[in-house]
C-alpha positions as a printed Julia matrix, in Angstrom:
402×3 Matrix{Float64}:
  50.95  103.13  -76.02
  51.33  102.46  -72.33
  47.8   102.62  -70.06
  48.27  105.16  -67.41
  47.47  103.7   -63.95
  45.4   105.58  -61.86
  46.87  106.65  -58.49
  44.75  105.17  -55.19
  42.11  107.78  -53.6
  43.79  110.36  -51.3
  41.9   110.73  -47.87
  41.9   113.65  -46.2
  43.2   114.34  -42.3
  39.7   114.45  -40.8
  39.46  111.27  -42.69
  42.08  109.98  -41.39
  41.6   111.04  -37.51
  38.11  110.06  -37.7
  38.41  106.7   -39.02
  40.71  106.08  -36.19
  38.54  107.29  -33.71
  35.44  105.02  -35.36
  38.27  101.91  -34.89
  38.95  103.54  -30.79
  35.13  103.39  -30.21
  34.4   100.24  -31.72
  37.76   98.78  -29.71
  36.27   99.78  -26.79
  32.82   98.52  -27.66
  34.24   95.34  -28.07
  36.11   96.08  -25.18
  33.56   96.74  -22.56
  31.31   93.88  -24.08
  33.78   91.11  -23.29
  34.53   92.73  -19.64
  30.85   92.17  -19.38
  30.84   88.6   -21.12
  33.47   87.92  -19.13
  32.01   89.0   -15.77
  28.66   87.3   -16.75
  30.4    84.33  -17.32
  32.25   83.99  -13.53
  29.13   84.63  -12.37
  27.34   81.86  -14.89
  29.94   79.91  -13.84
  29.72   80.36  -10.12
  26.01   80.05  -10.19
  26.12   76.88  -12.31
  29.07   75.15   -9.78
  26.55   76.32   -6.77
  23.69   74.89   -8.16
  25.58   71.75   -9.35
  26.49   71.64   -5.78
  23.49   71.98   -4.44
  21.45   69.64   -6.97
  24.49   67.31   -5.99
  23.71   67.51   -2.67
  20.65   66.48   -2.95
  20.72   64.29   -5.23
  23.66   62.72   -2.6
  20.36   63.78    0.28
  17.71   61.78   -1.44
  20.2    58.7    -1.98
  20.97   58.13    1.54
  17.32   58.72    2.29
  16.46   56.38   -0.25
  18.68   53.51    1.19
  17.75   54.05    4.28
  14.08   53.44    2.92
  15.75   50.24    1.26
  17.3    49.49    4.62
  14.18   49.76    6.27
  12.17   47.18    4.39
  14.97   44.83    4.18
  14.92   44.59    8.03
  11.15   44.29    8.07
  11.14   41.67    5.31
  14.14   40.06    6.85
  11.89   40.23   10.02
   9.29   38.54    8.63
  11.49   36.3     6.42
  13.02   34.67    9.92
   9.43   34.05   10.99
   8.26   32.15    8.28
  11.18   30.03    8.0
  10.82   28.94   11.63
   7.27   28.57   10.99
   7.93   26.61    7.94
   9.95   24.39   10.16
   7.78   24.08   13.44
   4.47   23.36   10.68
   6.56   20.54    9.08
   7.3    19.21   12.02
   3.61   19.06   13.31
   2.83   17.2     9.48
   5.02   14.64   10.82
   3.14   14.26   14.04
  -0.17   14.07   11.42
   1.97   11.37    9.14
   3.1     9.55   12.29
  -0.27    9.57   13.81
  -1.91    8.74   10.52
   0.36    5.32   10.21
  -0.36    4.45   14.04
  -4.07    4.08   12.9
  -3.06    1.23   10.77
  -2.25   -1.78   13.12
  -5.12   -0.96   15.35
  -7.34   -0.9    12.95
  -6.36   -4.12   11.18
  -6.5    -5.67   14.72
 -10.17   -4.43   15.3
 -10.9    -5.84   11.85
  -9.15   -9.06   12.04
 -11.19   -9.48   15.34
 -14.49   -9.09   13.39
 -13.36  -11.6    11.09
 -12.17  -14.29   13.93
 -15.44  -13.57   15.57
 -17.54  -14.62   12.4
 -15.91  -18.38   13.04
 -17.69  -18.28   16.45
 -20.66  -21.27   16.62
 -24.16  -21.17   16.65
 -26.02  -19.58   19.7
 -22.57  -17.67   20.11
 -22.52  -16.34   16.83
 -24.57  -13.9    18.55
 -24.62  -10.01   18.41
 -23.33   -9.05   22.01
 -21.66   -5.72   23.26
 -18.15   -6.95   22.12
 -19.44   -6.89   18.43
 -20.98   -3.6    18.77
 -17.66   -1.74   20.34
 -15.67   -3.6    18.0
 -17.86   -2.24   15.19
 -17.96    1.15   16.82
 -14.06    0.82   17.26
 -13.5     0.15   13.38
 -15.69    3.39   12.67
 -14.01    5.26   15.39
 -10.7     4.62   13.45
 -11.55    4.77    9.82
 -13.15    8.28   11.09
  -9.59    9.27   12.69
  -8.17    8.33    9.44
  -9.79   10.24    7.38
 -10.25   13.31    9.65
  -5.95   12.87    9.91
  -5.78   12.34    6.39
  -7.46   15.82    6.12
  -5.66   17.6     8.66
  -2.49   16.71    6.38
  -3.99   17.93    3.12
  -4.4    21.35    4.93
  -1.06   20.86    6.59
   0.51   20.27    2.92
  -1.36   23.08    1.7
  -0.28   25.49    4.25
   3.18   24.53    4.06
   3.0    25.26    0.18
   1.04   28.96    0.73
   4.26   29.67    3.53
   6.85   28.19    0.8
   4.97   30.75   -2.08
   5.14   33.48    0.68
   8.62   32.8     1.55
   9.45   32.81   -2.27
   8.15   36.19   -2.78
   9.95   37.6     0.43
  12.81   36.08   -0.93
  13.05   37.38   -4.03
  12.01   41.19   -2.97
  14.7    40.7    -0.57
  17.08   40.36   -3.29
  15.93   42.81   -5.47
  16.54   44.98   -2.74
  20.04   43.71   -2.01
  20.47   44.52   -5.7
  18.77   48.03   -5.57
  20.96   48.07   -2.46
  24.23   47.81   -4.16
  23.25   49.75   -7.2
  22.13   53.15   -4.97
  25.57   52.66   -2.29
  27.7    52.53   -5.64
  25.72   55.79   -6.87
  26.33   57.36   -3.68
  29.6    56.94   -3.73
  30.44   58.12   -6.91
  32.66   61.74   -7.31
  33.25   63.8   -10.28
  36.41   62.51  -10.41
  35.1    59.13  -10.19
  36.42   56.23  -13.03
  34.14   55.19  -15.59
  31.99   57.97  -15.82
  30.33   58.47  -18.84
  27.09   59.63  -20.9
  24.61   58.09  -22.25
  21.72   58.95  -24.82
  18.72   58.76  -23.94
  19.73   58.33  -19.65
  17.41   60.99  -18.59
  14.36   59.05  -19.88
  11.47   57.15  -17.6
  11.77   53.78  -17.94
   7.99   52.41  -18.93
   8.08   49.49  -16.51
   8.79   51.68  -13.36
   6.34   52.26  -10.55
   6.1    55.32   -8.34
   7.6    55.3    -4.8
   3.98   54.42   -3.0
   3.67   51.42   -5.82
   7.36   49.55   -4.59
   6.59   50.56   -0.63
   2.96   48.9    -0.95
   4.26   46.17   -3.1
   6.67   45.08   -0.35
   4.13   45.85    2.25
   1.41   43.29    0.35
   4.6    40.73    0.39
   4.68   41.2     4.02
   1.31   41.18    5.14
   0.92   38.15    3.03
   3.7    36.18    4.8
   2.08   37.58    7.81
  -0.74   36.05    7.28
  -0.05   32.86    6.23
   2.36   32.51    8.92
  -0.78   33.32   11.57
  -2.58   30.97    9.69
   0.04   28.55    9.88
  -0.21   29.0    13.84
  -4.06   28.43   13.85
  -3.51   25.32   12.02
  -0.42   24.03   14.25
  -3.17   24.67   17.02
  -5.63   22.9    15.66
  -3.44   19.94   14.47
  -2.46   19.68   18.04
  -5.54   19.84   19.25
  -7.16   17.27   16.79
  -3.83   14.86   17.87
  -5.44   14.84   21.13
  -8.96   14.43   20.5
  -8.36   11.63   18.49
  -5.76    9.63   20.82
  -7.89   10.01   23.47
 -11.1     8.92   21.22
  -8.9     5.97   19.73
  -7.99    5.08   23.66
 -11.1     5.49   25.21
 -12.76    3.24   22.72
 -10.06    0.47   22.37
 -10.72    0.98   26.5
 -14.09    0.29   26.09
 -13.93   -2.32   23.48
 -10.96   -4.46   25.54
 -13.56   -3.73   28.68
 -16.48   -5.52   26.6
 -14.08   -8.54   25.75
 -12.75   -8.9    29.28
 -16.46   -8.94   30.55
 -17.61  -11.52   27.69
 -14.72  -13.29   28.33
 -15.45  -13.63   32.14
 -19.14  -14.3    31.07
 -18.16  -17.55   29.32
 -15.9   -18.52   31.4
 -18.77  -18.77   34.1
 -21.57  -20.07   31.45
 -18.89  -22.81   30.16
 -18.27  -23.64   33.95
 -21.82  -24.04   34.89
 -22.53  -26.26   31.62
 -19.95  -28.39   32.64
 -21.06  -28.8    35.97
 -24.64  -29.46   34.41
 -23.19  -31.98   32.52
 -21.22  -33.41   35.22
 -24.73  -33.96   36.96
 -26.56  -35.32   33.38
 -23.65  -37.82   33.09
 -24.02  -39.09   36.82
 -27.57  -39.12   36.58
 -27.3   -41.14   33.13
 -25.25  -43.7    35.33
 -28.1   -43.84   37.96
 -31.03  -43.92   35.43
 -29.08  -46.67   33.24
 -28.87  -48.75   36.82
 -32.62  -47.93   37.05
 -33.1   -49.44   33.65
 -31.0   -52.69   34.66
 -32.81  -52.96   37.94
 -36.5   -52.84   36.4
 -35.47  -54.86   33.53
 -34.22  -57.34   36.34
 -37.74  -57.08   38.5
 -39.66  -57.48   35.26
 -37.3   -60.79   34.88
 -37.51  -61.81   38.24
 -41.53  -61.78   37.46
 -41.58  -64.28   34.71
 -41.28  -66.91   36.8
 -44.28  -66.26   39.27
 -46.27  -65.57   36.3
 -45.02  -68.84   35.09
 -45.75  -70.57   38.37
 -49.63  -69.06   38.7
 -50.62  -69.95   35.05
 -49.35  -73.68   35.47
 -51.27  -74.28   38.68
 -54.05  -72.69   36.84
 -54.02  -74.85   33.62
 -52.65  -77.91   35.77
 -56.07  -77.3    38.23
 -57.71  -76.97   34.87
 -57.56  -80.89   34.87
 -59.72  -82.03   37.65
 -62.47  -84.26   37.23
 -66.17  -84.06   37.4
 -67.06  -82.21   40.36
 -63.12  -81.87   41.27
 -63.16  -78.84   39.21
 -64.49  -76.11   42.03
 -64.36  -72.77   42.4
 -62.57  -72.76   45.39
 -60.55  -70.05   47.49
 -57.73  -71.2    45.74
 -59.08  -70.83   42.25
 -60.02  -67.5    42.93
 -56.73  -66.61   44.41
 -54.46  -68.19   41.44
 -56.59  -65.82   39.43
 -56.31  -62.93   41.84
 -52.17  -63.41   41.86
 -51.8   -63.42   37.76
 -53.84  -60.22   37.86
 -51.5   -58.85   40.53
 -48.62  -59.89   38.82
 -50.18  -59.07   35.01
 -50.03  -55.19   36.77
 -47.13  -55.13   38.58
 -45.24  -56.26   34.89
 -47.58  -53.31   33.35
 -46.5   -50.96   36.02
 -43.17  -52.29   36.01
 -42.83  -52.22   32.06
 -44.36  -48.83   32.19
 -41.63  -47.46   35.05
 -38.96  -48.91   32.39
 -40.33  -47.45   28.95
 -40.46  -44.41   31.15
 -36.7   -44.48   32.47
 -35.69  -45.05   28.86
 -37.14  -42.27   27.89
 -35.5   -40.14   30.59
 -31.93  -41.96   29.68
 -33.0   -40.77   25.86
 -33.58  -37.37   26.89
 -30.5   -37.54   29.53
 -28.39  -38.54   27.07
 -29.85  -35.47   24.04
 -28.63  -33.18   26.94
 -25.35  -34.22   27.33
 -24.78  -33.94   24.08
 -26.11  -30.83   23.61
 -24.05  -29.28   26.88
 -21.11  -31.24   25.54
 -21.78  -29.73   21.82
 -22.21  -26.23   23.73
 -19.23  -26.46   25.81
 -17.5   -26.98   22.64
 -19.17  -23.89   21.33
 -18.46  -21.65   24.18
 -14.68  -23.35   24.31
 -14.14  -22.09   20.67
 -15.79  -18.54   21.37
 -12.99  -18.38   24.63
 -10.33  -19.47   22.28
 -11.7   -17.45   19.67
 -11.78  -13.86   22.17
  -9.41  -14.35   24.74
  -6.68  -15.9    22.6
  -6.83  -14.59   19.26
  -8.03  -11.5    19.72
  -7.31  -10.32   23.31
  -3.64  -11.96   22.07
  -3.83   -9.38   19.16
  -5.14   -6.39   21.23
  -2.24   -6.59   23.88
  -0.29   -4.8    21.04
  -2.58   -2.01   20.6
  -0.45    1.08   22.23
  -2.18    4.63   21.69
   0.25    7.02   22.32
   0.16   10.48   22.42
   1.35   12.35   18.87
């Protein structure tokens, strides 16, 4: 048997009107509450497009003032950049002055040594410590002392010129991390909404760890510049000092090569006049040689000429000798034979005295000579030793000024 189906529910007309007024109020619910969304949401959106504006804005405010900051310290490390460099230049120009200067030192001082050493061949009494030995001496320490005060003057010159290079270095390279900052920040600023290649990126909003606040990069490129200030004044000092020390010691290194070429000229002229009167001394030895050895020859002759009186008076004597018996008297003759060989017995003595005399003045005459000869020689080799040699070698001594 067939299952009756059971008819659907029957609503009444109240049911009917009010669930179509329930669906009216709830369409206008809906209704009102999307005019409202909708309203809310112009205004969202024309709030949100202001403020986007307006963050934009400033955003676009703070990145011109922000390259303008950039600007700013480029120009003033720029600046200071050009001021270095010609420092740099005008400093390693001066250590050439110092190098030059340095290398002049070396002939003189060779030449002041060499005349030492030439001097040491000088003979006997003029192997003697004069004022020529003591400004050459004081000439060598004048120089090895401008050597090594040069030599110092470039190791600070060096040094400087490697503190300007390191401050140069670090100008340079916050120059172009600016120039890079530079081009990053103009691109930024000139980017538009409707700008290509826009896109997001996680995580852009972050801090990066390794940044520094705005007072950190201005006094970081500050400390960069008042460091290449710095060593650039100190560069200037030293440029004034080298120049200064390049004039003290030319005019030390001239005034004493002055002196020392005054003390030659004056020895020299000494020497000249000491060798002159020892040769005119000598001169007067060797004529007086000539007149003592004529002395010699003419008392040598008189003692001669003697022999034959003395001859004559001792054969009257022994021939008287011979008389006989009362012959042999004492007579004035006697007496007088005896009287001349006692005459001539002192005249030989005298005579023979005179001559060992004279022969000892021709002995001593002739020592001198050779000792003024032997001198002459001596000052002849000093002369050709310090006006030759070594005034020959000092004519080349130029002292300019570095």
């Amino acid at each position: 048997m067939a299952k009756l189906v059971q008819p659907p529910p029957r609503f009444t007309h109240e049911d009917w009107t009010r669930s179509n007024l329930t669906k009216y109020a709830n369409a206008d619910v809906e209704r009102q509450g999307a005019e409202r969304l909708v309203e809310e949401s112009k205004r969202l959106d024309n709030e949100t497009r202001r403020r986007v504006e307006k963050t934009q804005a400033d955003v676009h405010k703070k990145l011109e003032q922000r390259l303008d900051d950039i600007r700013y310290w480029k120009k003033e490390l720029d600046d200071k950049l050009a001021g270095l460099v010609t420092e740099i230049d005008s400093l390693l120009a001066f250590k050439k002055r110092v190098e030059k200067a340095l290398q002049a030192t070396d002939e003189p001082l060779h030449i002041a040594r060499q005349c030492l050493a030439n001097r040491e061949r000088r003979l006997k009494i003029d192997l003697v410590h004069d004022d020529v030995q003591k400004e050459l001496l004081k000439e060598v320490e004048t120089l090895e002392g401008v050597q090594a005060l040069l030599q110092r003057t470039l190791e600070e010159a060096t040094e400087q010129l490697r503190l300007n290079r390191k401050a140069k270095y670090l100008l340079e390279k916050d120059l172009k991390d600016k120039f890079q900052a530079q081009d990053i920040d103009e691109y930024c600023e000139n980017l538009r909404n409707n700008s290509a290649g826009l896109h997001l990126k996680n995580g852009a909003t972050k801090i990066e760890a390794n940044s520094v606040s705005p007072e950190e990069w201005q006094d970081f490129s500050n400390e960069n510049i008042e460091n290449a200030e710095r060593e650039r004044q100190n560069s200037v000092n030293l440029r004034s000092n080298i120049d200064g020390i390049l004039q003290q010691v030319s005019n030390d290194q001239r005034k004493q090569v002055d002196a020392t070429n005054l003390a030659f000229s004056k020895r020299i002229g000494e020497c000249k006049d000491t060798k002159g009167k020892l040769e005119d001394h000598l001169n007067r030895v060797i004529g007086q040689i000539k007149e003592i050895e004529e002395n010699i020859s003419r008392l040598q002759k008189a003692i001669a000429d003697k022999e034959d009186p003395m001859k004559l008076a001792h054969t009257r004597l022994d021939t008287r000798s011979q008389r006989p018996n009362v012959e042999l008297c004492r007579d004035a003759v006697q007496y007088r034979l005896i009287e001349e060989v006692g005459e001539l017995e002192c005249t030989l003595a005298q005579l023979r005295s005179r001559l060992a005399d004279t022969q000892d003045s021709l002995k001593g005459l002739t020592r001198n000579q050779l000792d003024l000869e032997d001198d002459i020689q001596v000052k002849a080799n000093t002369l050709f030793i310090d006006e030759v040699e070594c005034m020959g070698m000092r004519k080349s001594i130029n002292i300019q000024q570095f």
